[in-house]
Phi, psi and omega in degrees: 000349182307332209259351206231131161249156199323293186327338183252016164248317201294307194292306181305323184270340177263353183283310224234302216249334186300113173310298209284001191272135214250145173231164164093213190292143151320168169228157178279333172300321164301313181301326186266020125315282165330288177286007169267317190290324193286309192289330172310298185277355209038195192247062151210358157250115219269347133342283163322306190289348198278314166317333171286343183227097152021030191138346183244144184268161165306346172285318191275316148002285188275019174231358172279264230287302170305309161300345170218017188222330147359123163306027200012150191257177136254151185222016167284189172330101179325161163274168163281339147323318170271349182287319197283292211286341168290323186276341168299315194293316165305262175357296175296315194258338193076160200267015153259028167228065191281324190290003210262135198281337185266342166283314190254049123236012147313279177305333179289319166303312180286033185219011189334326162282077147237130178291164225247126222269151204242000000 
């Protein structure tokens, strides 16, 4: 174990070795966990939701939720509609501060089906 540092034992034992950690199938009492713990907490502190649902880790907390409960994006072709509405938003904030985290969650809310900028 000299070779393993606490983190990766730590890791190891709540990922993989914890008796009470639940495998396998969702249960539907587990999902309206999960999804009362998403709405409290929101989907980024994923520690917390996980603390809401019993037997479950925050990695599966976030891959349950992201894979079946998640907003769906669109990722085809824009409308002209989303065309309109990027270039008033380009217009207002303007198109050299792409990087600034209160613009692309500006744009990204008003664009809601769009995935949202990282």
């Amino acid at each position: 174990m000299d070779s393993r540092s606490k983190k990766q034992l730590i890791n190891r034992y709540h990922r993989s070795l914890h008796p009470n950690m639940q495998r396998g199938r969702w249960s539907a009492q587990e999902d309206v966990m999960l999804l009362v713990a998403v709405k409290l907490y929101g989907d980024v502190s994923w520690s917390k939701v996980a603390s809401m649902v019993p037997g479950r880790t925050h990695g599966q907390c976030r891959d349950r939720y992201m894979d079946n409960f998640a907003q769906r994006f669109v990722s085809g072709p824009f409308t002209s509609d989303e065309d309109c509405t990027l270039l008033q938003l380009v217009q207002k904030y303007g198109a050299g501060h792409w990087a600034m985290d209160e613009l692309c969650f500006g744009i990204a809310k008003a664009l809601s089906s769009r995935k949202e900028c990282t």
